[in-house]
C-alpha positions as CSV (number, residue, x, y, z in Angstrom):
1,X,35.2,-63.0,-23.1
2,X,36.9,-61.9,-19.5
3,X,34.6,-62.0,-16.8
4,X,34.7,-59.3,-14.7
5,X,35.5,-59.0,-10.8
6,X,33.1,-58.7,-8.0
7,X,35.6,-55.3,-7.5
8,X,35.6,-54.5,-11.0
9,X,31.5,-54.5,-10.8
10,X,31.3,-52.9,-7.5
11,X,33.5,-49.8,-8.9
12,X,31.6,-49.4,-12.4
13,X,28.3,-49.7,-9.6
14,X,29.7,-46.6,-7.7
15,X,29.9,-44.5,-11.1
16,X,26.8,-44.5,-12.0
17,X,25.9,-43.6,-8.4
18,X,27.8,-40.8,-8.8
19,X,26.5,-39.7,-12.4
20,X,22.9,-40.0,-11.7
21,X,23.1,-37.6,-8.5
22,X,24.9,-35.1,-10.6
23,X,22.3,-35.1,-13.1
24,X,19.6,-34.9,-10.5
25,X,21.4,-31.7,-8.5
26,X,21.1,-29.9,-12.1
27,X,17.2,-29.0,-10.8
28,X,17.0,-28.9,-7.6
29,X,13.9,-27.4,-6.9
30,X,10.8,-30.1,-7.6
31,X,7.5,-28.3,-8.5
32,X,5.7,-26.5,-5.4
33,X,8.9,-26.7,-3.3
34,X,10.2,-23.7,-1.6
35,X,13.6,-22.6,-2.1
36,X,15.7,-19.4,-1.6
37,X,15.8,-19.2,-5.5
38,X,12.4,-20.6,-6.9
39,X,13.2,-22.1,-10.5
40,X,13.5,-20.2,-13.9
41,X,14.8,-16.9,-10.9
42,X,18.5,-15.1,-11.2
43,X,20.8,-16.6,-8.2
44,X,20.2,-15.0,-4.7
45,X,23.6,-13.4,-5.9
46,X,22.2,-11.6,-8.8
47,X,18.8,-10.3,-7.9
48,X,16.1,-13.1,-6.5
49,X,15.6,-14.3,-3.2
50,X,13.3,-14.3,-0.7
51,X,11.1,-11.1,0.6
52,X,8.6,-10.2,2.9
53,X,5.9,-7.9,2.3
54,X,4.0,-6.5,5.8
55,X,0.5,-5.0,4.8
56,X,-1.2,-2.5,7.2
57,X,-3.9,-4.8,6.8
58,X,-6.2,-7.1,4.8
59,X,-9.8,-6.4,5.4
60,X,-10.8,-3.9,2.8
61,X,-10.3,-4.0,-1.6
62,X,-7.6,-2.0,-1.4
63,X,-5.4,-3.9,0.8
64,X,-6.4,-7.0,-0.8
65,X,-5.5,-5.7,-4.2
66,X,-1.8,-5.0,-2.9
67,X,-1.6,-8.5,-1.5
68,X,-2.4,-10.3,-5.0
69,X,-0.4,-7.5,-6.5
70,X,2.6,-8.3,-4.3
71,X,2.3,-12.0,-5.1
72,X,2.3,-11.8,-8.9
73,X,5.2,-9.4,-8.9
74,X,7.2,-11.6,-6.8
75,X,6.6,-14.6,-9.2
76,X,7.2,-12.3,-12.0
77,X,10.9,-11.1,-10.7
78,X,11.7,-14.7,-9.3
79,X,11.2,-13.7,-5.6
80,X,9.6,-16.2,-3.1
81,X,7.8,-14.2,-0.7
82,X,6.0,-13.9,2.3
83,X,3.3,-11.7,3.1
84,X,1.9,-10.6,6.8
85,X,-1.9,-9.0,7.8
86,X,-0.8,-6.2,10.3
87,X,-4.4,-6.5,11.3
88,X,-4.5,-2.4,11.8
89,X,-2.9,-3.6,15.1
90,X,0.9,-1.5,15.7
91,X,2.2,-4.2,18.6
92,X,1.2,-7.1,15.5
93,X,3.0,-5.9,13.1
94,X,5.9,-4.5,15.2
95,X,6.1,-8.5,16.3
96,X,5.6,-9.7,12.5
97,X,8.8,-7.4,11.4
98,X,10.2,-8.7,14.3
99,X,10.0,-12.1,13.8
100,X,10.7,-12.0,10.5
101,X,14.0,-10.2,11.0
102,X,15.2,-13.1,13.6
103,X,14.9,-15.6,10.8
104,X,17.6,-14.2,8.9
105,X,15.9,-15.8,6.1
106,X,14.9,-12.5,4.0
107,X,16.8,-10.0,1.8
108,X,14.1,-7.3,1.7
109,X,11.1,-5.8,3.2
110,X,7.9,-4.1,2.0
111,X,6.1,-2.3,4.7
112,X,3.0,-0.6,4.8
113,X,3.1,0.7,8.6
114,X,0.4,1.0,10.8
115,X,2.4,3.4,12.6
116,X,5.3,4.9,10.8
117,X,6.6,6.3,14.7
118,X,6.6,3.2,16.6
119,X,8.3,1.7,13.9
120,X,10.9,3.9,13.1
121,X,13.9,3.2,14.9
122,X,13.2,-0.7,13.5
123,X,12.9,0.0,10.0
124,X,15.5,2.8,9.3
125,X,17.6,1.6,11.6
126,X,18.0,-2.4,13.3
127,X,16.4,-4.2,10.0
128,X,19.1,-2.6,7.7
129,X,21.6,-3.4,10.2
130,X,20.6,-6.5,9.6
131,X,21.3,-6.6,5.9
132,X,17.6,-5.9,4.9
133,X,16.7,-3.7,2.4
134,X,13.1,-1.9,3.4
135,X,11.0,0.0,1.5
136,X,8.3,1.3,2.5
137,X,4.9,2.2,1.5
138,X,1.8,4.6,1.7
139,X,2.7,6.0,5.1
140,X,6.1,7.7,6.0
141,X,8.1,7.1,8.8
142,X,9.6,8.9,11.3
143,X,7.1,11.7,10.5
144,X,8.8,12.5,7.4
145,X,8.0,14.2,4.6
146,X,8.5,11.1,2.0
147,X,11.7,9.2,2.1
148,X,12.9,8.2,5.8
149,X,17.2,7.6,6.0
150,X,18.5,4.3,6.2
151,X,15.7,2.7,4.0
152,X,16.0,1.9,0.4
153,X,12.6,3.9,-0.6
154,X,9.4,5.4,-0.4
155,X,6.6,4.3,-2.6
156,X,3.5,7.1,-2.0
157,X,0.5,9.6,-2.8
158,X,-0.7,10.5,1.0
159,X,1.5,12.5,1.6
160,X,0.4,16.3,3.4
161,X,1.4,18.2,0.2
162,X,-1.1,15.8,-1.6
163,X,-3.5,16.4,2.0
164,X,-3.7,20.2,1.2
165,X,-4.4,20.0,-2.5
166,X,-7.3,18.1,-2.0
167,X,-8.2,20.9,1.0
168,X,-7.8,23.4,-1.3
169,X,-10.1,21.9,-4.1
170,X,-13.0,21.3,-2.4
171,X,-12.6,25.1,-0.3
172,X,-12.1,26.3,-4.0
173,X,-15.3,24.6,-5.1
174,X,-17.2,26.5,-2.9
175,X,-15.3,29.7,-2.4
176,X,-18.5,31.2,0.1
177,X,-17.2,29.3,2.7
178,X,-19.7,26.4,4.8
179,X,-18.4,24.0,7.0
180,X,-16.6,20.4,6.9
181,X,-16.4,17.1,9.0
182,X,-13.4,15.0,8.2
183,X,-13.9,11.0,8.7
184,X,-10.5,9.1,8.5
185,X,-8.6,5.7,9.2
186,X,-6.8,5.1,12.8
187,X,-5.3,7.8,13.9
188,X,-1.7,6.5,14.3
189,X,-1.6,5.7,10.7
190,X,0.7,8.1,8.2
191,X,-2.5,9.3,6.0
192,X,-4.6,10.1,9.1
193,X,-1.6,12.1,10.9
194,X,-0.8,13.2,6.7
195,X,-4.4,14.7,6.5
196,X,-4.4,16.6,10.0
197,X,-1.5,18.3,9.4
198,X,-2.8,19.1,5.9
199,X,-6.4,20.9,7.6
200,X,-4.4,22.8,10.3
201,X,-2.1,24.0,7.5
202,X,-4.9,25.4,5.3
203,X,-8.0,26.3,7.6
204,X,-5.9,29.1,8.8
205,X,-5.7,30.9,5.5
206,X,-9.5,30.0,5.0
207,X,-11.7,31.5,7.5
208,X,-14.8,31.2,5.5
209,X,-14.2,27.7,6.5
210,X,-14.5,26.1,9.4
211,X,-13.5,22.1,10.6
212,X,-16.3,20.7,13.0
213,X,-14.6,17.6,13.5
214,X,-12.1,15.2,12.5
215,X,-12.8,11.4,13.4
216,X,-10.2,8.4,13.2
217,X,-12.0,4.7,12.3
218,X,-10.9,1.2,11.1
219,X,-12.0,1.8,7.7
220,X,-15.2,0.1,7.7
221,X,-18.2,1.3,6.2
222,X,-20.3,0.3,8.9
223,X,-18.3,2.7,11.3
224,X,-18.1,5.1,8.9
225,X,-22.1,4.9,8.3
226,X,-22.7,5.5,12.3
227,X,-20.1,8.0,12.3
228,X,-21.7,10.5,9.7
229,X,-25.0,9.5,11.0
230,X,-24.0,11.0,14.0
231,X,-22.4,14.2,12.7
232,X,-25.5,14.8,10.9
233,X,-27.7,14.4,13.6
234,X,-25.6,17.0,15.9
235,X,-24.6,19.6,12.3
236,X,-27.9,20.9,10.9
237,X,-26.1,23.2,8.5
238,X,-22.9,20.6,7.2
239,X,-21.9,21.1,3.9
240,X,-19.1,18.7,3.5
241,X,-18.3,15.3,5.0
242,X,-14.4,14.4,3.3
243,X,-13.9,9.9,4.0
244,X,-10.3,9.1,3.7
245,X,-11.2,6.0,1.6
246,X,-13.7,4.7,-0.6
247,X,-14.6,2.0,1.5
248,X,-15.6,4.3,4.1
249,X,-17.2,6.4,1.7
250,X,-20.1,3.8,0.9
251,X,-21.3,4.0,4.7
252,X,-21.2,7.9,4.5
253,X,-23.6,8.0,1.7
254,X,-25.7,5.9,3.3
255,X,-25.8,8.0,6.2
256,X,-26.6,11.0,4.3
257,X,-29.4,8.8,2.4
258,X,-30.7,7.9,5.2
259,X,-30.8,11.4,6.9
260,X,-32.1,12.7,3.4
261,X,-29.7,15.4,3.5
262,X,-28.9,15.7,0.0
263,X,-27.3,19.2,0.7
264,X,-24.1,17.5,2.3
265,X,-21.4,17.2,-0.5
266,X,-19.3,14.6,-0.3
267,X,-15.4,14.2,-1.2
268,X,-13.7,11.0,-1.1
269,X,-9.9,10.1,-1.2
270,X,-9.6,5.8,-2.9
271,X,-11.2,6.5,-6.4
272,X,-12.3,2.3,-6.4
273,X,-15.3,1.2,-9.0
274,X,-18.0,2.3,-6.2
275,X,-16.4,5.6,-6.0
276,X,-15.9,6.0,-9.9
277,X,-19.6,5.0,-10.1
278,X,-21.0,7.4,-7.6
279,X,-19.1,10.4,-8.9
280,X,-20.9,9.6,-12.7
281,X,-24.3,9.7,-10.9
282,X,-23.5,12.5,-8.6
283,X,-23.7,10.3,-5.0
284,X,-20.6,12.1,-4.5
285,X,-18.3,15.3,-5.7
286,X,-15.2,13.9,-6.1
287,X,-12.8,11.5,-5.4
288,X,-9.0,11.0,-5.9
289,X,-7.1,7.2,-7.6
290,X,-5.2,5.6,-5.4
291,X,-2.9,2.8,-7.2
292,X,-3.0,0.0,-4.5
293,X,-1.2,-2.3,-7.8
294,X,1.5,0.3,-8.5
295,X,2.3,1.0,-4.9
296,X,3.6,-2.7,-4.0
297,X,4.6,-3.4,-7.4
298,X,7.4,-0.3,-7.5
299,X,8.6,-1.2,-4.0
300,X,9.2,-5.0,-5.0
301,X,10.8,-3.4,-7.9
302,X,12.9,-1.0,-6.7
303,X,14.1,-3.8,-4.1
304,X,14.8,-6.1,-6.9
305,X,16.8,-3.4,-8.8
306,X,18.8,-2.6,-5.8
307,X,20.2,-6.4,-5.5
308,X,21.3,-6.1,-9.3
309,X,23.2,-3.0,-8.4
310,X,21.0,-0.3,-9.8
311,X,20.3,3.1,-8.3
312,X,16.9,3.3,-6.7
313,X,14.6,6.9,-6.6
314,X,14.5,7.3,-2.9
315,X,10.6,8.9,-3.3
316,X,8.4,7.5,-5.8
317,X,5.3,9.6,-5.7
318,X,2.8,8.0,-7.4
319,X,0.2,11.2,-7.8
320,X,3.0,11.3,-10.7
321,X,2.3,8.2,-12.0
322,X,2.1,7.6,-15.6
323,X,-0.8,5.6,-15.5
324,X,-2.9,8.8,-14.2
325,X,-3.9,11.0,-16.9
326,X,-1.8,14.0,-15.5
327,X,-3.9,14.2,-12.2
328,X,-5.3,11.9,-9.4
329,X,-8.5,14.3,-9.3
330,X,-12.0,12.6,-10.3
331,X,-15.0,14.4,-11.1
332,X,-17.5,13.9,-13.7
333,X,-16.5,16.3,-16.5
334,X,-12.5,14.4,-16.5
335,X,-13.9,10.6,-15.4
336,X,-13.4,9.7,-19.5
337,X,-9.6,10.7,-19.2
338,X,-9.3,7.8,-16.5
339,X,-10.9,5.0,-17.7
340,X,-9.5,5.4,-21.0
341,X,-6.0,4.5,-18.7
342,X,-8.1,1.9,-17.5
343,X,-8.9,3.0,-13.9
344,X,-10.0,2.3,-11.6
345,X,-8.0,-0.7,-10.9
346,X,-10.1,-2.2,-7.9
């Protein structure tokens, strides 16, 4: 048999080099890796890449429902993503989009704005510039109505036409007239400014009613408890107290436990477990679903659909939803039509 040459061997050598690197680049992404296109995801051409998704914040249920909800629908449509805790802080999260933007590194944007004015200009304007697609979520920008220009969407249900329905029900419930304290989040966010604009709208046609006070918190209960406490204290003959979130809510009845002033209604806008509980017993009148899953999970969708060339609704209202039984209103005597959709979901 013909020996081989040291050249002969050294060539055969280099093949297999070369073989066995090709077969390695076939999977180039090694368990718990990042990537721009995790593993099993279309190619960044077709749909996947990488995201960011700014939350308002992440010290309350609901916001930490949107964050796992923005995680699992990113996994699920093949996107890496990033998310950011605006920390109910405007200058944060105007730095966070900021940042994020300089990177180059992301293809789209969820944002849920602390303040939809301050960050106008940015997000309809110098992030799509960029080649980012923004959607944004549960506060408008730019004091729109819904959808802002220059952004892909608007995922939402806090809206001022939403604002003065819920006016509207709890003036219809008691058509005699009384009087009402509003207790809100801060009072830059879009469903604080949503919710003003919805009571100066409607007190005017109601003067059986009449507004004693409308005050912006960080959606704590705490603050919310010393808050009420002191509207009680100063409003001897308060019918109403309406809390802009469930989470709030829970320090409001407190309050009103506390003061033993059974004869203040309460009307709550969040429709979480507590507040699904407390309408069954009575704790409180009413309160209205908000879908903290659906929300971020449209936006990521409608961001993914717009890479793979699909048309996009510019306003997604979500008191539409399908997974509401026709209506976002809670009270006892409809509670069954809800959880047999299997709400609430936080």
């Amino acid at each position: 048999m013909k020996r081989l040459s040291a050249h002969m061997i050294a060539g055969i050598a280099l093949l297999v080099l070369v073989f066995a690197a090709s077969a390695c680049s076939g999977n180039s992404s090694s368990p718990g890796a990042a990537s721009d296109e995790p593993s099993g995801s279309p190619d960044a051409a077709g749909g996947a890449g990488k995201i960011a998704y700014f939350s308002a914040g992440a010290s309350n249920a609901y916001l930490q429902k949107g964050l796992e909800a923005a995680e699992s629908k990113a996994k699920e449509l093949g996107f890496e993503i990033d998310t950011f805790d605006g920390r109910f802080d405007p200058l944060t999260q105007l730095n966070q989009i900021q940042n994020a933007v300089t990177t180059g590194k992301y293809k789209g944007f969820v944002v849920e704005p602390v303040d939809g004015n301050q960050l106008c200009k940015v997000l309809s304007k110098d992030v799509p510039a960029k080649g980012v697609a923004v959607a944004i979520i549960n506060a408008t920008l730019c004091g729109s109505p819904d959808w802002q220009e220059g952004t892909l969407t608007y995922v939402g249900g806090q809206e001022v036409n939403v604002y003065k329905e819920i006016v509207n029900k709890i003036f219809s419930d008691k058509p005699e007239g009384g009087t009402i304290a509003v207790i809100g989040g801060p009072a830059t966010g879009g469903p604080y400014l949503s919710m003003k604009a919805a009571f100066d709208s409607e007190l005017p046609n109601h003067p059986e009613w009449k507004l004693i006070g409308m005050h912006a918190t960080t959606y704590t209960a705490n603050e919310a408890f010393q808050v009420a406490q002191n509207i009680l204290q100063a409003n001897k003959n308060l019918d109403v107290i309406f809390s802009n979130y469930s989470g709030m809510t829970v320090g409001v009845v407190k309050a009103i436990d506390a003061a033993k002033r059974d004869d203040v209604a309460v009307y709550d806008f969040g429709g979480d477990k507590w507040a699904f509980d407390s309408v069954s017993s009575g704790k409180i009148k009413s309160t209205v679903v908000m879908l903290p899953v659906e929300e971020v999970q449209h936006a990521i969708q409608a961001l993914y659909d717009s890479f793979n060339g699909k048309d996009v609704e510019k306003y997604i209202d979500l008191t539409k939803d399908p997974i509401l039984p026709g209506t976002p209103f809670v009270y006892k005597d409809n509670m069954a039509d809800f959880t047999a959709k299997g709400l609430p979901e936080y």
